[in-house]
C-alpha positions as CSV (number, residue, x, y, z in Angstrom):
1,X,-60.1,2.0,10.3
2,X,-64.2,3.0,9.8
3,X,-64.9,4.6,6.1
4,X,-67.8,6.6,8.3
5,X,-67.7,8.2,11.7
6,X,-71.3,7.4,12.1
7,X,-74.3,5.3,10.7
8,X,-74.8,5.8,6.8
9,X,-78.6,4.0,6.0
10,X,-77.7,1.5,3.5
11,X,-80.7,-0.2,1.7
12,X,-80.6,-3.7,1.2
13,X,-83.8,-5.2,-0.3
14,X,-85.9,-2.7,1.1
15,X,-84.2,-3.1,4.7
16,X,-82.0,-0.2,6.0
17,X,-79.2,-1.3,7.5
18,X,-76.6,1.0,9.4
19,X,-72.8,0.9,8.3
20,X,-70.4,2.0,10.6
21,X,-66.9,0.5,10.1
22,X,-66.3,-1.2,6.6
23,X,-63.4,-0.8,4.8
24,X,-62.2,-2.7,1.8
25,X,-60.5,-4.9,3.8
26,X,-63.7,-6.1,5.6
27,X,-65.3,-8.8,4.8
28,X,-68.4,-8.4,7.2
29,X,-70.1,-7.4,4.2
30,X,-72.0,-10.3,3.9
31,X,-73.3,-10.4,7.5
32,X,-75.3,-6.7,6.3
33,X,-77.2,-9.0,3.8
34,X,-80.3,-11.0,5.4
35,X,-80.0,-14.7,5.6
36,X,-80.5,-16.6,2.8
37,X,-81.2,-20.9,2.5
38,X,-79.9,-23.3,0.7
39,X,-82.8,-24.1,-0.8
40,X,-84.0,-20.6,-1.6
41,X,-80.8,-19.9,-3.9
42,X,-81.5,-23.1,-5.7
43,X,-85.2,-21.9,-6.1
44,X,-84.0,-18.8,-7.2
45,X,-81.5,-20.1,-9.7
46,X,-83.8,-23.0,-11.1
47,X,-85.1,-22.7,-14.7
48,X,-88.4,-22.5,-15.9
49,X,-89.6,-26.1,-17.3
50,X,-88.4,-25.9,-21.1
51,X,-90.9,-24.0,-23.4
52,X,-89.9,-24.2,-27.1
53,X,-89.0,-21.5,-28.9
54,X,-90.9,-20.6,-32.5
55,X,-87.9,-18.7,-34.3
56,X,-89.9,-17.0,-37.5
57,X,-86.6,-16.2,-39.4
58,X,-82.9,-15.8,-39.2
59,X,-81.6,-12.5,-39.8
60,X,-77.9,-11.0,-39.8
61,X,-79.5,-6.9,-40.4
62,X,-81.2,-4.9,-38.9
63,X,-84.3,-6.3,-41.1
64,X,-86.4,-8.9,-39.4
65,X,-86.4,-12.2,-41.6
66,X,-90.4,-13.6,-41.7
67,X,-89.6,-17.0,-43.2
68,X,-87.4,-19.6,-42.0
69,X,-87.5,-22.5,-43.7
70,X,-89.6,-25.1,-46.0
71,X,-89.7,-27.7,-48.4
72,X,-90.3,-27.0,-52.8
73,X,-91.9,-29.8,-54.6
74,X,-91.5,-30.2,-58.2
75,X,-94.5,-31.6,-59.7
76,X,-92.4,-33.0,-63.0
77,X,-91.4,-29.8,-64.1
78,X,-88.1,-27.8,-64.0
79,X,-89.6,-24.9,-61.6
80,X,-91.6,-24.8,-58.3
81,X,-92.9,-21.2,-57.0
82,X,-92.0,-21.0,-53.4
83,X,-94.6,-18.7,-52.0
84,X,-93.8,-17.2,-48.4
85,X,-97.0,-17.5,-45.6
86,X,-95.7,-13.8,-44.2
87,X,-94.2,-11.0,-46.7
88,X,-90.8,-10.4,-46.2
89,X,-89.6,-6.4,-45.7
90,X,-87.5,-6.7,-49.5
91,X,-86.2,-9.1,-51.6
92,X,-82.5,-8.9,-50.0
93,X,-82.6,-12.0,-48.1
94,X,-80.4,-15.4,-49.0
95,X,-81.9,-19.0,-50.2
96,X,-79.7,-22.1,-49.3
97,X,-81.1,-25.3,-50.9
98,X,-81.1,-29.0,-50.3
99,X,-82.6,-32.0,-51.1
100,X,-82.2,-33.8,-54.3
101,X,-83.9,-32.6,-57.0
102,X,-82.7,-33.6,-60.8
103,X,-80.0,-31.5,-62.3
104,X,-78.6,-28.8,-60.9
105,X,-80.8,-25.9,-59.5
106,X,-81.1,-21.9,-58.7
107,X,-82.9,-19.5,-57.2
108,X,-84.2,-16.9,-59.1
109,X,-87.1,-14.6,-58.8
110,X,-86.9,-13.4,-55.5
111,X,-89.4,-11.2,-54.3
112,X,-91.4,-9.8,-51.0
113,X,-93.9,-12.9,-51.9
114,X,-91.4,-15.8,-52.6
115,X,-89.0,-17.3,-55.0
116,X,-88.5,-19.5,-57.6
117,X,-86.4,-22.3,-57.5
118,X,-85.1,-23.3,-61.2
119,X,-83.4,-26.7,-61.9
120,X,-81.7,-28.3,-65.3
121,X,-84.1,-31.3,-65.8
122,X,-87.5,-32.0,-65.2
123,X,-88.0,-33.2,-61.7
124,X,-90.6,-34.7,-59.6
125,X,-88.3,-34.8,-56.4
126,X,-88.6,-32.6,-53.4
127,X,-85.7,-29.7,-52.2
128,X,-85.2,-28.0,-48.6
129,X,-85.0,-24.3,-48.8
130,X,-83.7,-21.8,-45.8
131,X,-83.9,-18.0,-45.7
132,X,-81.0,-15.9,-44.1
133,X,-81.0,-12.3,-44.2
């Protein structure tokens, strides 16, 4: 039973293409769409050649995080100034630390410019820092 008594243009990839008799039922639909190779869907679905991604900061708001990650170095002393290369928007962002510094350490300090990681005892030891908004 035809949806249309006569031709209705129906564009297709810039083509027009008359419909007369499709219902949904039909499954002529497909012989409206030009003809399409194997090898041009696989063209079409391949992926570009991998490009990596620079990710500048990891951010749960709707504030853009500047600073991802880095590495404090205590220089025998029980503070190191971690000093950011960009400015971040506030200083409501979130410092996870790792590593192995001497004693136990904290972050205090935090500011638009950086932080300050603290620890118990002098250290001379390095520490992994990541930023989180």
């Amino acid at each position: 039973m035809p949806v249309h008594s006569q031709a209705t243009p129906l564009n297709i990839s810039q083509r027009k293409v008359g419909v007369t008799g499709i219902n949904a039922t039909s499954d002529n639909l497909a012989s409206l769409l030009p003809p399409v190779s194997p090898t041009a869907v696989r063209s079409a679905l391949a992926l570009a050649p991998f490009a990596p991604t620079r990710v500048s900061g990891i951010s749960a708001t709707t504030t853009a995080a500047h600073n991802l990650r880095g590495t404090a170095t205590f220089v025998a002393a029980t503070s190191v100034a971690v000093v950011f290369s960009t400015a971040e928007a506030n200083a409501a962002y979130f410092v996870a630390l790792g590593g192995v510094p001497d004693g136990y350490c904290w972050v205090s300090g935090k500011g638009t410019g950086g932080f300050t990681i603290s620890c118990s005892a002098v250290s001379s030891n390095s520490t992994d820092w990541i930023l989180i908004r």
